[in-house]
N, C-alpha and C positions, 0 to 999 in steps of 0.2 A: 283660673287665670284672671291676673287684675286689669282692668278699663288699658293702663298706663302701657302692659307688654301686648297688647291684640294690636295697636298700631305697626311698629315696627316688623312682624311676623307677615302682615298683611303686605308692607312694605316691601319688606327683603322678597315676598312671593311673586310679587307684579313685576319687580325688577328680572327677577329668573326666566317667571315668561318670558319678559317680552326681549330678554339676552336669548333666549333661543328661538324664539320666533324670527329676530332680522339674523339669526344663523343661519336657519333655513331659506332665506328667500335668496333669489338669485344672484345679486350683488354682495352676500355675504360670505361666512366663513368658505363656502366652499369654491366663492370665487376667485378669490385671494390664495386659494391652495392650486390653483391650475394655471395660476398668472406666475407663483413662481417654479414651475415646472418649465416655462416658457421663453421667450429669449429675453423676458423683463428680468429674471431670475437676477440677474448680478445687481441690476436697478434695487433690487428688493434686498437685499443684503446691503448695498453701498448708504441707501440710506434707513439705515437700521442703527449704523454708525453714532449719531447724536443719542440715542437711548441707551445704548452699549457705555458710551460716555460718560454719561450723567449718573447711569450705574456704579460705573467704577470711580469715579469722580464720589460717590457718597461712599463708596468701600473702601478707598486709599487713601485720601486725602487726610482726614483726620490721623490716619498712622506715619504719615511722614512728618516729621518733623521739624521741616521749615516753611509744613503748607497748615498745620494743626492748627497755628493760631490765627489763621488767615479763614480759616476754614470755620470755624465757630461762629463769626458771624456772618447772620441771617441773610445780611446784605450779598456777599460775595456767593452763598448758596443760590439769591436770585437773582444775581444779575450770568451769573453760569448756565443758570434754565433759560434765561431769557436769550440768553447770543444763541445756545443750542436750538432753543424753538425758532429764531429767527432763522435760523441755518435751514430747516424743514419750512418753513412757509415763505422763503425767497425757493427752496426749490418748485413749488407748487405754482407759486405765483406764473415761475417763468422758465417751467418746461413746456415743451411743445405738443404733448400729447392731453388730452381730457383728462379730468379726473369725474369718474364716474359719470354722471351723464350731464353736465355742468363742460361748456365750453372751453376751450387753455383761456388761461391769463387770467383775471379776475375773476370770471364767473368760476373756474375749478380752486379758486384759494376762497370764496364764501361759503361755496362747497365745502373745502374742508374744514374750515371756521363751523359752518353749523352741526356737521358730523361727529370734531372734537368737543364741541361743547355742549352740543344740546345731545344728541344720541349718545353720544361715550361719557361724559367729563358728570354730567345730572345725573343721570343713573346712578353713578357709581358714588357720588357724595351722599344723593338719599339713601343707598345700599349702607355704606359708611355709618351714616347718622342713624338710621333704625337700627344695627348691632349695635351702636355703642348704646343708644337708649333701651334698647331690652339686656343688655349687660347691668346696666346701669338700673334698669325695675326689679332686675334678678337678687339686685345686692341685697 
């Protein structure tokens, strides 16, 4: 194996760990599966809604044909993620309950600012970038 594919391999590894490590810990996967057993259950589907969204928004839109050429560009793709994600982080902002152990109001929307970004969003670009560069050492 060359210098260039032992990066990426080591990469994609640490990322796995440590996706199952905050699975296991208490605030994660298996907490999120007992909150929607609970009377948050419709909360947890209502706003599931902007992702459900933005899905179908990249599956239909292009095939209708009076959104195809609205839809091509780049611009209109982010400013559609951006009103969706504002739609989720006014709800965070200014629900009345915590979000994980972070106060309501500002302190549970830094909360989820450093969650999505640094815990979720980093992972998953480095995970991104080491497959494409051991695809990429492969060729």
């Amino acid at each position: 194996m060359r210098m260039t594919a032992r990066f990426p391999v080591l990469a994609m590894l640490v990322c796995f760990m440590a996706s199952a490590a905050r699975a296991a810990t208490p605030g994660g996967t298996a907490a999120v599966a007992t909150a929607a057993h609970g009377a948050g259950a419709w909360t947890l589907a209502a706003w599931s809604i902007p992702f459900v969204a933005i899905l179908l928004a990249i599956a239909l839109f292009p095939l209708v044909p009076g959104l195809r050429h609205y839809w091509d560009r780049n611009r209109v793709k982010l400013l559609f993620s951006i009103l969706l994600g504002l739609v989720v982080c006014l709800y965070y902002l200014y629900r009345p309950a915590p979000f994980k152990e972070a106060a309501a109001g500002w302190p549970s929307f830094a909360q989820l600012l450093h969650d999505a970004l640094i815990v979720d969003y980093a992972p998953f670009i480095i995970c991104s970038s080491a497959c494409s560069q051991s695809a990429a050492a492969s060729a």
